[in-house]
N, C-alpha and C positions, 0 to 999 in steps of 0.2 A: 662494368665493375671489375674487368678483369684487366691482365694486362695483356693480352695474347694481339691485340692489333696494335700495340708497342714494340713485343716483342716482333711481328711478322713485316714492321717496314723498317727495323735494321739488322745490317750485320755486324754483330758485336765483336769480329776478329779484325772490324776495322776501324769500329766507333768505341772512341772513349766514352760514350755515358754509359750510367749505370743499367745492368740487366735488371735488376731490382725484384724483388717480389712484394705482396702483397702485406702489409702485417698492421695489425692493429694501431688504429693512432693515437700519438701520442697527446694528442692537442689538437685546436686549432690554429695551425701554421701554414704560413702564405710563403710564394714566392711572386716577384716580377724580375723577369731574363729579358732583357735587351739581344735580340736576335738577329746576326745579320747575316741571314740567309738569302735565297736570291732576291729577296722582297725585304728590308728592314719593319721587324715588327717587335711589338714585346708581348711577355707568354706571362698569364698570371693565371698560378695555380695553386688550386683551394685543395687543403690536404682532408680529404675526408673517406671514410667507409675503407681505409687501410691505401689508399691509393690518393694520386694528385687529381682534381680535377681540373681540366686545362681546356683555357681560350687562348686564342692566337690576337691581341689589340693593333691591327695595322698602323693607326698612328698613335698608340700608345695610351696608359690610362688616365684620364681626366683628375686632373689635381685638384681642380675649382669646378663649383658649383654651375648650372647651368650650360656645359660643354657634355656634349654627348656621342658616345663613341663607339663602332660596331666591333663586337668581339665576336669570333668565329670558335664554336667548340670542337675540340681536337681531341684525341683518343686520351683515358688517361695516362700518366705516367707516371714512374714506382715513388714511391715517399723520397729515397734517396735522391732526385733531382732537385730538390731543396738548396741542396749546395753544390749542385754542380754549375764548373763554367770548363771552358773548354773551348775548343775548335772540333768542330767533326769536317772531316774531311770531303771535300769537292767530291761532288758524285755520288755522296751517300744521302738519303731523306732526311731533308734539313737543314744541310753540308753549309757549314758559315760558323763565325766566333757567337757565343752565347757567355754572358758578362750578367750580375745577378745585378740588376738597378734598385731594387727594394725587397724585402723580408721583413718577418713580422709573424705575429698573431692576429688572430679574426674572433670575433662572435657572431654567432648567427643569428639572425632575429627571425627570418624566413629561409625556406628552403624545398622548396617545390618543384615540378617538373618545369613551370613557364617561368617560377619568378626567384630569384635569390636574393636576400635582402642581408647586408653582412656589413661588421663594421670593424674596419682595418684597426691593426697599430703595427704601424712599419717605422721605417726609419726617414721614410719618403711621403708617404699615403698615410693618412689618419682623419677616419670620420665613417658616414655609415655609407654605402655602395651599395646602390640596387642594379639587376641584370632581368631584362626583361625579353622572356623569347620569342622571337620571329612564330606567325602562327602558320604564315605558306613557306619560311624558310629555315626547318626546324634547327641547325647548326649554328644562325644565325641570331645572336642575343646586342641588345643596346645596350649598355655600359652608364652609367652616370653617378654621379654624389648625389645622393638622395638629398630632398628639399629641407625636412623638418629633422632635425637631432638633439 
């Protein structure tokens, strides 16, 4: 819930993203970043408790129903990455272009430690999304469009 293991894998005299801090939210606002870092993935992050909370989707997030997709949970990061794109520099944690593929608002329906149940309006994703967590690989959650809406 903090930002301190954001802050502690960059250095911000060399990275343009935001140092950011914590501050109440103002909604439920989503991002998906198009990442190409040394691995291409997309970053979808739930803006919640004053901070983003962020998975890494290695092949990206499922648009249709029945595709299911591992999302890896990542430190969170400050609200102001919302709108960030940029390039961070080779060498630095992350180092590759990040491009915003979708934005939007969420409602929650669930929100739990194992299970997230939430439902988009982006400009890309719209419908409900459930995230369910790994129970021997706790970072690890399954990604998919929920069945019934």
């Amino acid at each position: 819930m903090s930002l301190e293991e954001y802050r502690a894998k960059r250095d911000f005299t060399k990275t343009p993203e935001p140092r950011g801090e914590m501050k109440p939210s103002l909604g439920e606002r989503f991002v998906v970043q198009e990442h190409h870092a040394s691995n291409l993935h997309w970053d979808l992050r739930l803006e919640r408790e004053g901070v983003l909370k962020s998975w890494a989707v290695p092949k990206g997030p499922p648009e249709e129903r029945g595709v299911r997709r591992l999302a890896v949970q990542t430190e969170d990061h400050p609200v102001a990455y919302l709108g960030f794109e940029g390039a961070i520099p080779e060498g630095e944690y992350g180092g590759g272009a990040i491009h915003i593929w979708d934005r939007g608002e969420y409602d929650t329906e669930k929100w739990r430690e194992d299970e997230i149940i939430v439902s988009l309006r982006g400009e890309r994703l719209e419908g409900r999304y459930c995230m369910i967590r790994f129970k021997r690989q706790p970072r690890n959650w399954l990604l998919f469009r929920c069945v019934s809406e």
